[in-house]
Chimera marker file (.cmm) of the C-alpha trace (Angstrom):
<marker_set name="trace">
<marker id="1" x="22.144" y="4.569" z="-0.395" r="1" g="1" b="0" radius="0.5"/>
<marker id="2" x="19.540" y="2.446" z="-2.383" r="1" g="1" b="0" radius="0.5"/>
<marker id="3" x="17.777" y="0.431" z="0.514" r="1" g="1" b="0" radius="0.5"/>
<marker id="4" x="17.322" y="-3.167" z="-0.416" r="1" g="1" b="0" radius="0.5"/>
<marker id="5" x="14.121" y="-4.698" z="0.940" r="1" g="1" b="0" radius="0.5"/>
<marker id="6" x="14.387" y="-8.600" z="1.652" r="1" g="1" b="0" radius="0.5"/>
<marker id="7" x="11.820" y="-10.748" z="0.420" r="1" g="1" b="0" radius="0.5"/>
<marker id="8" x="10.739" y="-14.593" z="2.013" r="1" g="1" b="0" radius="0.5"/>
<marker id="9" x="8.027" y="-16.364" z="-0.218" r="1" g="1" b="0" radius="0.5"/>
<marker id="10" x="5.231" y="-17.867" z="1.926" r="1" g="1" b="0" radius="0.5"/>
<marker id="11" x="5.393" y="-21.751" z="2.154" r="1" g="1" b="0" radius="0.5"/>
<marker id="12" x="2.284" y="-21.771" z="-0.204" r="1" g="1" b="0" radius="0.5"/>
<marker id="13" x="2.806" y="-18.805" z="-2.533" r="1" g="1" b="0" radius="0.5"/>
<marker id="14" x="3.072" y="-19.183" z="-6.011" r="1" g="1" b="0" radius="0.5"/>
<marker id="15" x="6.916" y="-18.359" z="-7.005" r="1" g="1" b="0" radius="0.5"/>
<marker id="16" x="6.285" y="-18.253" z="-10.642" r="1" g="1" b="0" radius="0.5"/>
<marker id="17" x="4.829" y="-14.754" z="-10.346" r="1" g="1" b="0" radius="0.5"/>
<marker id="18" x="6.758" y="-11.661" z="-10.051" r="1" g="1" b="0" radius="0.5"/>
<marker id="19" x="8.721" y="-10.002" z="-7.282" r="1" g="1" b="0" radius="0.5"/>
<marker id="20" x="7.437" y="-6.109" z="-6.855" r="1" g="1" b="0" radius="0.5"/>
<marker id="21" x="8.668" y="-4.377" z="-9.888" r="1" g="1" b="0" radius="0.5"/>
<marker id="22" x="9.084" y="-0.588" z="-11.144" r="1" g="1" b="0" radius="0.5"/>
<marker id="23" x="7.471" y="-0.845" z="-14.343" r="1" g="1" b="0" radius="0.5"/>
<marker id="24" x="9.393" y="1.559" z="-15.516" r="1" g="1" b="0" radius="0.5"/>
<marker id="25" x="12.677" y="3.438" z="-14.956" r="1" g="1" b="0" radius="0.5"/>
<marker id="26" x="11.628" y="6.593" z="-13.393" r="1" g="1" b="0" radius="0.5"/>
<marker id="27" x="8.498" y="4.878" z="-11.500" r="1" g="1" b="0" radius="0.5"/>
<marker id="28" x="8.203" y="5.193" z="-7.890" r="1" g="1" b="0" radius="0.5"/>
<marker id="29" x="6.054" y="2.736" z="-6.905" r="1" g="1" b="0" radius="0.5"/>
<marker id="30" x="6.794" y="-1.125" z="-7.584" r="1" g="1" b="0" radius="0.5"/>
<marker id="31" x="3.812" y="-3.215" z="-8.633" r="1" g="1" b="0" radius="0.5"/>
<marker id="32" x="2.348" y="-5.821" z="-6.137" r="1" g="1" b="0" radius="0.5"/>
<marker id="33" x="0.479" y="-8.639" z="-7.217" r="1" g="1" b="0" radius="0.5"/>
<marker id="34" x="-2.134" y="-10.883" z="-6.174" r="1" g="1" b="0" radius="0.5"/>
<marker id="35" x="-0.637" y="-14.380" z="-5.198" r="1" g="1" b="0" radius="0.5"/>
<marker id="36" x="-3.812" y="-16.074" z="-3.829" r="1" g="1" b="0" radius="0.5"/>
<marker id="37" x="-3.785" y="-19.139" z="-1.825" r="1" g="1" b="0" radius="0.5"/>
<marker id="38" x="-3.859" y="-22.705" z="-3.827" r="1" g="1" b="0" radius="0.5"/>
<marker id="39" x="-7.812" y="-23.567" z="-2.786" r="1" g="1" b="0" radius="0.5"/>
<marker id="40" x="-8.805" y="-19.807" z="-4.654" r="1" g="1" b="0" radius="0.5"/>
<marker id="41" x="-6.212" y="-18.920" z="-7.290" r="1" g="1" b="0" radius="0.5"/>
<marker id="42" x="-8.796" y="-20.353" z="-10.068" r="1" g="1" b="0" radius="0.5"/>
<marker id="43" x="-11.906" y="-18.491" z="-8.862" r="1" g="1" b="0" radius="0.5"/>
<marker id="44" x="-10.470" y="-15.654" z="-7.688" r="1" g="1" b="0" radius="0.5"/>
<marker id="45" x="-11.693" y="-13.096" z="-5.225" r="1" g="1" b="0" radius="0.5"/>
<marker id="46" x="-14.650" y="-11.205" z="-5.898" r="1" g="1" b="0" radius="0.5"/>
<marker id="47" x="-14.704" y="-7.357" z="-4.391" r="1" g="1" b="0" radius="0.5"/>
<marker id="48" x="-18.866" y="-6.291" z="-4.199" r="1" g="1" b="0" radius="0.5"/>
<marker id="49" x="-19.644" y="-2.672" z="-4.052" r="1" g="1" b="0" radius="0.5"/>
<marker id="50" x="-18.439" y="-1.026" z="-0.390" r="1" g="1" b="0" radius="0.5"/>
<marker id="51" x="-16.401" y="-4.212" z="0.180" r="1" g="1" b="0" radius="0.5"/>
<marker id="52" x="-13.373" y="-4.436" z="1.694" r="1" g="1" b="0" radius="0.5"/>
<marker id="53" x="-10.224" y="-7.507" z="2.147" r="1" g="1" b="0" radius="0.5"/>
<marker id="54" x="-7.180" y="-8.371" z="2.381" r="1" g="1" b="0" radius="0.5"/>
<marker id="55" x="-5.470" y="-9.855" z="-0.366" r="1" g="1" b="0" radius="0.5"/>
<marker id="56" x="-2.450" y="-11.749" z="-0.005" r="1" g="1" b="0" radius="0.5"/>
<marker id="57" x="0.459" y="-10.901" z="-1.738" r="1" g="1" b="0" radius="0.5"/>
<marker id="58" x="2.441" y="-14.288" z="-0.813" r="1" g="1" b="0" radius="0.5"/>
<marker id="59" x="5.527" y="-12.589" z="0.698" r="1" g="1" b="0" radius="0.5"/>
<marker id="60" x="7.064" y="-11.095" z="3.375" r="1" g="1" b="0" radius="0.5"/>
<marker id="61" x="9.343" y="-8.182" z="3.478" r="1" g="1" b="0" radius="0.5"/>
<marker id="62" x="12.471" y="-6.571" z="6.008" r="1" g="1" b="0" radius="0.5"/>
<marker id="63" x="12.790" y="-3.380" z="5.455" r="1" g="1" b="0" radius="0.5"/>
<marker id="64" x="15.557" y="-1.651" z="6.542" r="1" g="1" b="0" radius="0.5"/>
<marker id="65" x="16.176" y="0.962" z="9.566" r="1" g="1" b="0" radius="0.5"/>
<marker id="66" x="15.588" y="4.081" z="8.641" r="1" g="1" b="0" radius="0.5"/>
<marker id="67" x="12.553" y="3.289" z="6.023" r="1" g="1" b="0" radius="0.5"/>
<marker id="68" x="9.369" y="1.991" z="5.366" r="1" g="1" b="0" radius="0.5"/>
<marker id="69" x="7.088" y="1.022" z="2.838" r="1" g="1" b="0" radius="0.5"/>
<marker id="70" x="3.936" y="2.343" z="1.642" r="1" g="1" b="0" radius="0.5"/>
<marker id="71" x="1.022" y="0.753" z="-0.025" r="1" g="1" b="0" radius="0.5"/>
<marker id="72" x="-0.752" y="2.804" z="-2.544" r="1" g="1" b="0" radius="0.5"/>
<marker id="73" x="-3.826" y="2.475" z="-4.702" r="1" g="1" b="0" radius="0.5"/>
<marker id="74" x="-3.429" y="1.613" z="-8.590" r="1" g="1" b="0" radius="0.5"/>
<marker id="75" x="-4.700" y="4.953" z="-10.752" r="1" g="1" b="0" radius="0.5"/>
<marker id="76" x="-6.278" y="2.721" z="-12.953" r="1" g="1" b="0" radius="0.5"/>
<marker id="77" x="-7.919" y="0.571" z="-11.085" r="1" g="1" b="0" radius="0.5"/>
<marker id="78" x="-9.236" y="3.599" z="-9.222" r="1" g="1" b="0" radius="0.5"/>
<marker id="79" x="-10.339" y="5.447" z="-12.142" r="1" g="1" b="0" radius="0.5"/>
<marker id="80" x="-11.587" y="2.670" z="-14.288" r="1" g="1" b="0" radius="0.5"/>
<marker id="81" x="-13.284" y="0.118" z="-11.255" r="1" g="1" b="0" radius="0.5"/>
<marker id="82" x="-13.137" y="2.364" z="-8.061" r="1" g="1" b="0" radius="0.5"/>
<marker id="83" x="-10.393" y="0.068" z="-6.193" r="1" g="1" b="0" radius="0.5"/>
<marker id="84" x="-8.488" y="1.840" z="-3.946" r="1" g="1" b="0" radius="0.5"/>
<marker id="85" x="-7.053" y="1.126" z="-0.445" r="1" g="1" b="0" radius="0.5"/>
<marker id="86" x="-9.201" y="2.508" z="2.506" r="1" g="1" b="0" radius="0.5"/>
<marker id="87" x="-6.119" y="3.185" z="4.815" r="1" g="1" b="0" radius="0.5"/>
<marker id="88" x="-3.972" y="4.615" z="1.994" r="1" g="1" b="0" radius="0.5"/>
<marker id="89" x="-1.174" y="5.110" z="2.236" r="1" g="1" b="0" radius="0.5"/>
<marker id="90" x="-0.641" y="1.723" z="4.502" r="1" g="1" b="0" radius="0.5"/>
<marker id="91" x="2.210" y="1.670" z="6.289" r="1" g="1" b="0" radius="0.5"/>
<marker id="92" x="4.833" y="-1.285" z="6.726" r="1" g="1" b="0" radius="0.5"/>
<marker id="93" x="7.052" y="-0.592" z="9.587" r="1" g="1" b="0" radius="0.5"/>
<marker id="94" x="11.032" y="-1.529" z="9.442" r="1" g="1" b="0" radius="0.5"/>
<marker id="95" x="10.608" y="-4.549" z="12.097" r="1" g="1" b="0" radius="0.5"/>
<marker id="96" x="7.284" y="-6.100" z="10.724" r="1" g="1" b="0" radius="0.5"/>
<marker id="97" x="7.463" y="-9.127" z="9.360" r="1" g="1" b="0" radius="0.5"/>
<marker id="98" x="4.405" y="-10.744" z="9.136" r="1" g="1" b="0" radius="0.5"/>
<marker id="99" x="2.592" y="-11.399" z="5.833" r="1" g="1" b="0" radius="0.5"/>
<marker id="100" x="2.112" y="-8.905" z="3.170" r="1" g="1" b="0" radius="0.5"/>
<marker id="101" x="-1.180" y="-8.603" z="2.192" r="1" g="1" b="0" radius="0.5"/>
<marker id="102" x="-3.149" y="-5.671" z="0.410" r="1" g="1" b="0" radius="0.5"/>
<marker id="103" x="-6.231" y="-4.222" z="2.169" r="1" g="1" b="0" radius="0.5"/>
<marker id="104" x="-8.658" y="-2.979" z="-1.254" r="1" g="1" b="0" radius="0.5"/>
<marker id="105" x="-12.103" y="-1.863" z="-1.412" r="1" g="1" b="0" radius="0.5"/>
<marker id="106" x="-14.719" y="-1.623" z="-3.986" r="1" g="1" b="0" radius="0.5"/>
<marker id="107" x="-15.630" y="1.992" z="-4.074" r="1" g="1" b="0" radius="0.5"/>
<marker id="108" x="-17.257" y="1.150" z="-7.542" r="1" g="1" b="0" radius="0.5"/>
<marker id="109" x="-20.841" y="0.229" z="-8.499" r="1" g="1" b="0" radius="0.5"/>
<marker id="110" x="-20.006" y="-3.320" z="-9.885" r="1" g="1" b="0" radius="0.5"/>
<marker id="111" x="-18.653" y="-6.182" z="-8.365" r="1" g="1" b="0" radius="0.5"/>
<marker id="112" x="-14.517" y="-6.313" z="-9.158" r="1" g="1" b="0" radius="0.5"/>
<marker id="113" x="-12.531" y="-9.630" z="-9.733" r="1" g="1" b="0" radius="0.5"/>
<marker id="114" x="-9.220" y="-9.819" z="-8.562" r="1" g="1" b="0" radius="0.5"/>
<marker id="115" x="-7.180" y="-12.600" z="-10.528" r="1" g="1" b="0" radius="0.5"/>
<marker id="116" x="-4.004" y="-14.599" z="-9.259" r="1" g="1" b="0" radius="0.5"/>
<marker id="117" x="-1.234" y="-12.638" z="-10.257" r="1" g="1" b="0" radius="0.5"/>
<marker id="118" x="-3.203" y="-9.047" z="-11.231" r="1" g="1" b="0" radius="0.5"/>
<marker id="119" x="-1.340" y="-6.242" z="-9.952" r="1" g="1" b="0" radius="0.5"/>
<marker id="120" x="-3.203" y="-4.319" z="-7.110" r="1" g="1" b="0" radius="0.5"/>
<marker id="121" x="-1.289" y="-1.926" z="-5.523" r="1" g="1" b="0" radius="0.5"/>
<marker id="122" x="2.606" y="-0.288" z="-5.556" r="1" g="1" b="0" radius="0.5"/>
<marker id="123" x="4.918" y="-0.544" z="-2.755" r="1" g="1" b="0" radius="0.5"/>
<marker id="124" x="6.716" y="2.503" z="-2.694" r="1" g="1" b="0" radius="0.5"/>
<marker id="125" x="9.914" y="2.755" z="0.060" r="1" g="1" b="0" radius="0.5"/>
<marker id="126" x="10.507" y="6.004" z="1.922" r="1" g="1" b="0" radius="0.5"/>
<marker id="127" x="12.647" y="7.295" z="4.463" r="1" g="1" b="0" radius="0.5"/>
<marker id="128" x="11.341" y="7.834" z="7.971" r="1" g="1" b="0" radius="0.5"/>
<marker id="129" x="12.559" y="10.508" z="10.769" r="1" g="1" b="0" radius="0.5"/>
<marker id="130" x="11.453" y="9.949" z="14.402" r="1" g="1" b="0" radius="0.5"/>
<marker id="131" x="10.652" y="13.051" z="15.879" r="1" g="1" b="0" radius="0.5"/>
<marker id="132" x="11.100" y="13.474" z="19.868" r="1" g="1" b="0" radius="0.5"/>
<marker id="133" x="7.721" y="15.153" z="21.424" r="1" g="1" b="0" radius="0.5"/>
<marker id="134" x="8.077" y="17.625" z="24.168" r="1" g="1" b="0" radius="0.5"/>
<marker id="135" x="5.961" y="19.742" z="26.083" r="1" g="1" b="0" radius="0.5"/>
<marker id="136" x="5.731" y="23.668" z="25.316" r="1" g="1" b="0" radius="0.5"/>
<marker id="137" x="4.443" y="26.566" z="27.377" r="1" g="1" b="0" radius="0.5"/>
<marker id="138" x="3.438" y="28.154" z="23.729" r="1" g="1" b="0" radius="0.5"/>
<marker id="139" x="3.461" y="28.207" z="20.013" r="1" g="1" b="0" radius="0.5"/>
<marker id="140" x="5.577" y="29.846" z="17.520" r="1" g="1" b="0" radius="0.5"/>
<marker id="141" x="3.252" y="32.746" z="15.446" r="1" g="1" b="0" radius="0.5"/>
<marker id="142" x="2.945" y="32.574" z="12.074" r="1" g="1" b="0" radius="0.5"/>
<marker id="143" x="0.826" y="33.291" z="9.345" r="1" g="1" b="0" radius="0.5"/>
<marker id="144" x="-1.661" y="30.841" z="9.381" r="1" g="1" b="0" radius="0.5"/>
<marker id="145" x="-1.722" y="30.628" z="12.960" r="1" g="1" b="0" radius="0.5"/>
<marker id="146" x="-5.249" y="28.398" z="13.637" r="1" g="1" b="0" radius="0.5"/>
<marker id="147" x="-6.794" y="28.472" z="10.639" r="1" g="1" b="0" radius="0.5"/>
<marker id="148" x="-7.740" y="24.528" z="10.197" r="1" g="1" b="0" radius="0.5"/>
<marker id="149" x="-9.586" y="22.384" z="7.530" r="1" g="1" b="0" radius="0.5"/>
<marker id="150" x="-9.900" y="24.313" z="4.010" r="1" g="1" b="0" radius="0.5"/>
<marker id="151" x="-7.973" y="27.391" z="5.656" r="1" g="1" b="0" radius="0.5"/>
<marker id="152" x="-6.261" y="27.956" z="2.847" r="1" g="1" b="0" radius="0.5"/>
<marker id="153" x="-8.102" y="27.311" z="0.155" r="1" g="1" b="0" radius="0.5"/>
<marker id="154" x="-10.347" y="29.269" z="-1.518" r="1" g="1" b="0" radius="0.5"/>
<marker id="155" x="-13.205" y="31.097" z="0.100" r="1" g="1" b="0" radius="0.5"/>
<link id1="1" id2="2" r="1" g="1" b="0" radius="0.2"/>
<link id1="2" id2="3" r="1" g="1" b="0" radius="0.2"/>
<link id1="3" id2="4" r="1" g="1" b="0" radius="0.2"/>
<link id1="4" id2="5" r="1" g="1" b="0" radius="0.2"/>
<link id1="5" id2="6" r="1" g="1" b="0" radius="0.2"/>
<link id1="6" id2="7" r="1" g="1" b="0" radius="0.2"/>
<link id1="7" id2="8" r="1" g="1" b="0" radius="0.2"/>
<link id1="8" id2="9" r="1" g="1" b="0" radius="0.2"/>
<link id1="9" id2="10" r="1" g="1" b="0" radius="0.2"/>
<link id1="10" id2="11" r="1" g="1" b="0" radius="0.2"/>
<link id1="11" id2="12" r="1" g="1" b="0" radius="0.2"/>
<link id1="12" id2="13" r="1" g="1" b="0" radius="0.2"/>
<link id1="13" id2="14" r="1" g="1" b="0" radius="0.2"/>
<link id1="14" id2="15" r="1" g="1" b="0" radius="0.2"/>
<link id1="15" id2="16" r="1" g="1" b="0" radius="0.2"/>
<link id1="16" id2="17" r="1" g="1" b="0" radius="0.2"/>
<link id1="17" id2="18" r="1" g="1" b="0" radius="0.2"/>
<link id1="18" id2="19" r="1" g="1" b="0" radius="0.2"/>
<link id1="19" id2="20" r="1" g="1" b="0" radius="0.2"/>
<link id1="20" id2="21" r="1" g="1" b="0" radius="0.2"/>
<link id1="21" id2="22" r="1" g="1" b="0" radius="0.2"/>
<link id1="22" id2="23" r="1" g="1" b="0" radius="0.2"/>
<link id1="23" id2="24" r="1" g="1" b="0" radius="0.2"/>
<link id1="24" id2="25" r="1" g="1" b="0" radius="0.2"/>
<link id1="25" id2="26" r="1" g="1" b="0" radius="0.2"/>
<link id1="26" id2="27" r="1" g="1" b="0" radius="0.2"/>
<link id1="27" id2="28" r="1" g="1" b="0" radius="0.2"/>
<link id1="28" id2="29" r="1" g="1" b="0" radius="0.2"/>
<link id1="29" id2="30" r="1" g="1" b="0" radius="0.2"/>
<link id1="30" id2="31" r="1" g="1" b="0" radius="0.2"/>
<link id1="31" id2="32" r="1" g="1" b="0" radius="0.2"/>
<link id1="32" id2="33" r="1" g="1" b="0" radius="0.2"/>
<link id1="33" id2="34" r="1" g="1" b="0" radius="0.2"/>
<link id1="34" id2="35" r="1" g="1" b="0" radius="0.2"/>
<link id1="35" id2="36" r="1" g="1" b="0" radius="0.2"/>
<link id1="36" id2="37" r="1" g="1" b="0" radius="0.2"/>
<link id1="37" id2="38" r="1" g="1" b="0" radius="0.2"/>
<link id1="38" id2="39" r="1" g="1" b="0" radius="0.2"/>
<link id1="39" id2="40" r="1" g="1" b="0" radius="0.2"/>
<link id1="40" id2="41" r="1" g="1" b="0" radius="0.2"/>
<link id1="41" id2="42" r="1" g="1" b="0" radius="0.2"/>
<link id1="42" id2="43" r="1" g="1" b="0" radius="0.2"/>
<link id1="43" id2="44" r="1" g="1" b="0" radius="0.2"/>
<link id1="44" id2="45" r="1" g="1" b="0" radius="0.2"/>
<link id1="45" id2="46" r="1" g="1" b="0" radius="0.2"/>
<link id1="46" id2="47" r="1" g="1" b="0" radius="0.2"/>
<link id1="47" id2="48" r="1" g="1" b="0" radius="0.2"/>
<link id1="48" id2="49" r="1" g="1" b="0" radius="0.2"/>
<link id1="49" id2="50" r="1" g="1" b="0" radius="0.2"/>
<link id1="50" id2="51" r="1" g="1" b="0" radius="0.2"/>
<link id1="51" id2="52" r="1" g="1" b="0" radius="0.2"/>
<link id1="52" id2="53" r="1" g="1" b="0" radius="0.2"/>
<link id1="53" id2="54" r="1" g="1" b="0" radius="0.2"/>
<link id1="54" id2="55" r="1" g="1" b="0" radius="0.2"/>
<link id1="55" id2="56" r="1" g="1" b="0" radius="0.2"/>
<link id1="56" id2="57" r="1" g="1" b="0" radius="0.2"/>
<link id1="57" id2="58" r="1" g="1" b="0" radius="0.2"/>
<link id1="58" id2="59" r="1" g="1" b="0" radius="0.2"/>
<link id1="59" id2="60" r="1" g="1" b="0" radius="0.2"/>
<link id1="60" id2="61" r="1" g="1" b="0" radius="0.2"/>
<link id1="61" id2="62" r="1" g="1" b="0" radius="0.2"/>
<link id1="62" id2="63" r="1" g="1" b="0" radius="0.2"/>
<link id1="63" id2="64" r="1" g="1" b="0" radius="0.2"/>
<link id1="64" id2="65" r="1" g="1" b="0" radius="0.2"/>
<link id1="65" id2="66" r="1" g="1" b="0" radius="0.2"/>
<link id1="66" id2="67" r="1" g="1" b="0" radius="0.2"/>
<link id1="67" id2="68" r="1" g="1" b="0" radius="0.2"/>
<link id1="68" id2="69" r="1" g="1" b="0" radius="0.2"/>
<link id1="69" id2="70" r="1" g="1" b="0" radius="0.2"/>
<link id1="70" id2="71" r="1" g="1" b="0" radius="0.2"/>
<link id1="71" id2="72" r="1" g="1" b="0" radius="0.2"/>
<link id1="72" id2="73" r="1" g="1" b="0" radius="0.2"/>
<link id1="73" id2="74" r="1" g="1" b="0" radius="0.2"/>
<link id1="74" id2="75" r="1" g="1" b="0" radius="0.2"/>
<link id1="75" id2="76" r="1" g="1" b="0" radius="0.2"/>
<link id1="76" id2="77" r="1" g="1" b="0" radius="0.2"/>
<link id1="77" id2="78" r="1" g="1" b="0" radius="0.2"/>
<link id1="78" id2="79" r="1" g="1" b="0" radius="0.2"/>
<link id1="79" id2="80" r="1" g="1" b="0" radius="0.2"/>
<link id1="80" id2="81" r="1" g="1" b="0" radius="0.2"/>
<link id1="81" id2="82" r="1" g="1" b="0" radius="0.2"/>
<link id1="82" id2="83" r="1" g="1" b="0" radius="0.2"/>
<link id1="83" id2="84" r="1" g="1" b="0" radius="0.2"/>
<link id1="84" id2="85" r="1" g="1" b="0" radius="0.2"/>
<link id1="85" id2="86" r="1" g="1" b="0" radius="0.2"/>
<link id1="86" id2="87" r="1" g="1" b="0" radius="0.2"/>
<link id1="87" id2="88" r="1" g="1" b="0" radius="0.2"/>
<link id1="88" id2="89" r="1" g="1" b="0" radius="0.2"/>
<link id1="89" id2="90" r="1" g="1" b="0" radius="0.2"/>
<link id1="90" id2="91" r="1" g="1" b="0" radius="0.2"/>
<link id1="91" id2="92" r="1" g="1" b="0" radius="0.2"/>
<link id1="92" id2="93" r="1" g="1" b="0" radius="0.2"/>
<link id1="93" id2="94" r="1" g="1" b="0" radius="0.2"/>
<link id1="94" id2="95" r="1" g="1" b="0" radius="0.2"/>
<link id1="95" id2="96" r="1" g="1" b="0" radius="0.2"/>
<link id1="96" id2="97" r="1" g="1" b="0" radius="0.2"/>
<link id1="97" id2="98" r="1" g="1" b="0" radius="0.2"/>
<link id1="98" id2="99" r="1" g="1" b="0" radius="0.2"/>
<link id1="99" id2="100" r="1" g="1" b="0" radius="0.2"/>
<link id1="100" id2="101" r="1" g="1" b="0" radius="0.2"/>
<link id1="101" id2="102" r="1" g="1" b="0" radius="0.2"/>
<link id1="102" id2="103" r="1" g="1" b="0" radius="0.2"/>
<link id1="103" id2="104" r="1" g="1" b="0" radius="0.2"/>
<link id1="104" id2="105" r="1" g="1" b="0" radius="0.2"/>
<link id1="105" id2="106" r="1" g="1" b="0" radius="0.2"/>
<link id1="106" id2="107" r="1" g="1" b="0" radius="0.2"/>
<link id1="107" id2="108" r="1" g="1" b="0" radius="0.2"/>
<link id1="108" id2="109" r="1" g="1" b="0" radius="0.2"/>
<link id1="109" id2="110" r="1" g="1" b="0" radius="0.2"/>
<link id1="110" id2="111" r="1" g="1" b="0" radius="0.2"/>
<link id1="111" id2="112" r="1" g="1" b="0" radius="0.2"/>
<link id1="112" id2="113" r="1" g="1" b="0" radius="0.2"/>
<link id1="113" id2="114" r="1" g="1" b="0" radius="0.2"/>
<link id1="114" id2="115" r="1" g="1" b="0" radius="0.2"/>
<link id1="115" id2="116" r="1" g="1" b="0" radius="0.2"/>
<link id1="116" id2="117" r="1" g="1" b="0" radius="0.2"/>
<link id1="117" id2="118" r="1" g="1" b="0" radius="0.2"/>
<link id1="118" id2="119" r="1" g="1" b="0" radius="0.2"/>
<link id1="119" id2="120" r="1" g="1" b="0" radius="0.2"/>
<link id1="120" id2="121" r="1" g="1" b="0" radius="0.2"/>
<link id1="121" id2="122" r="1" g="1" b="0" radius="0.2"/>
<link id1="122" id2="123" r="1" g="1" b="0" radius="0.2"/>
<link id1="123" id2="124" r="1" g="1" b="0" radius="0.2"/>
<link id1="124" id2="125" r="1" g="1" b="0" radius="0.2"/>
<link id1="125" id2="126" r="1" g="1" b="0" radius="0.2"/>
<link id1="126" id2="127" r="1" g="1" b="0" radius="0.2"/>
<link id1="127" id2="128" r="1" g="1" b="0" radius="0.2"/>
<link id1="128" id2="129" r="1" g="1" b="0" radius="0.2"/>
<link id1="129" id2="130" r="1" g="1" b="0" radius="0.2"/>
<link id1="130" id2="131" r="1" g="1" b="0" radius="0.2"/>
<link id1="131" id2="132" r="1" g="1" b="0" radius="0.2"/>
<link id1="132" id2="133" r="1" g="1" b="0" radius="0.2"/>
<link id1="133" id2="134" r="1" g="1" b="0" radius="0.2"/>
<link id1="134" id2="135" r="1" g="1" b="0" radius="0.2"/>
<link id1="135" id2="136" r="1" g="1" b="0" radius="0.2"/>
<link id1="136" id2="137" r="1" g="1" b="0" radius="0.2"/>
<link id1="137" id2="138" r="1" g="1" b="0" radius="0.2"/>
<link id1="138" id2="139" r="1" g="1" b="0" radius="0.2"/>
<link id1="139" id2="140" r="1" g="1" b="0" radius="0.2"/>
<link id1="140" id2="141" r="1" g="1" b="0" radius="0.2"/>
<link id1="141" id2="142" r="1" g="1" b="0" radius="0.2"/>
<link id1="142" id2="143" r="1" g="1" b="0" radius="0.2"/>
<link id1="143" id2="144" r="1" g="1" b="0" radius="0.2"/>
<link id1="144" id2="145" r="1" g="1" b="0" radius="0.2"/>
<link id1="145" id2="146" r="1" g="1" b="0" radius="0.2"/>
<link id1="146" id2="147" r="1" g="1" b="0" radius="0.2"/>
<link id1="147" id2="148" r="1" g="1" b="0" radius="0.2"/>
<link id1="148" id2="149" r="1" g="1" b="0" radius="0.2"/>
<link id1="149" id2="150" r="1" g="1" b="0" radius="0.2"/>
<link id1="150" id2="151" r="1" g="1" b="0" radius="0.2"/>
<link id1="151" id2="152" r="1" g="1" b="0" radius="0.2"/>
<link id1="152" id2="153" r="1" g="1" b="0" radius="0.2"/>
<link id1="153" id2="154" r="1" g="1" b="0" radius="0.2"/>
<link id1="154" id2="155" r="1" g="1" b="0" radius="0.2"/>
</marker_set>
């Protein structure tokens, strides 16, 4: 089943700029854009060094039962500016439906612009089980068994 996520332009929102996309056929993330407010799509937002906001994407989404969505950094603007997300991956839950908008940081040494209509971040949609949560009078062994942070790794 391909899920089909439903998408409701804010009043405001510029509707000449693109719908998330796959930029290509065997991507897994669809680009999201910037679609800033009227009053700042010429300027811009500015991003200083170790600073964070959200930046609106001018939609809203359903997503279906049974999914999400999750917000992602950009590799390249990670790589090449430092931008990433500082919750990553954000979650979008099946019954929000408030506005989308992109929460970025500045993990660079420069200041970064972000221009109406640059793409910041990929939505990629993913399944989701709920688990039920019970309590246990003990663990299962195995292997592992306690061994937490860097456990595995090397020595």
């Amino acid at each position: 089943m391909v899920p089909v996520i439903q998408i409701l332009w804010e009043d405001w929102a510029d509707r000449s700029l693109p719908l998330p996309s796959y930029a290509t056929a065997g991507a897994a993330g669809a680009d999201v854009r910037a679609n800033l407010p009227p009053g700042v799509r010429g300027e811009g937002i500015v991003l200083e060094p170790m600073e964070r906001a959200v930046v609106p994407t001018g939609i809203r989404i359903e997503i279906p039962p049974g999914f999400e969505v999750q917000i992602r950094p950009r590799s390249g603007l990670a790589l090449k500016h430092g931008i990433s997300l500082p919750n990553t991956p954000g979650t979008i839950d099946s019954d929000y439906r408030g506005p989308l908008g992109v929460l970025l940081i500045n993990y660079g040494h420069e200041p970064f612009q972000i221009g109406h209509g640059d793409r910041i971040a990929q939505m990629i949609v993913a399944p989701v089980v709920q688990a039920r949560f019970e309590v246990a009078e003990g663990l299962s062994d195995t292997d592992r068994g306690e061994g937490g942070f860097g456990s595995t790794g090397r020595s």
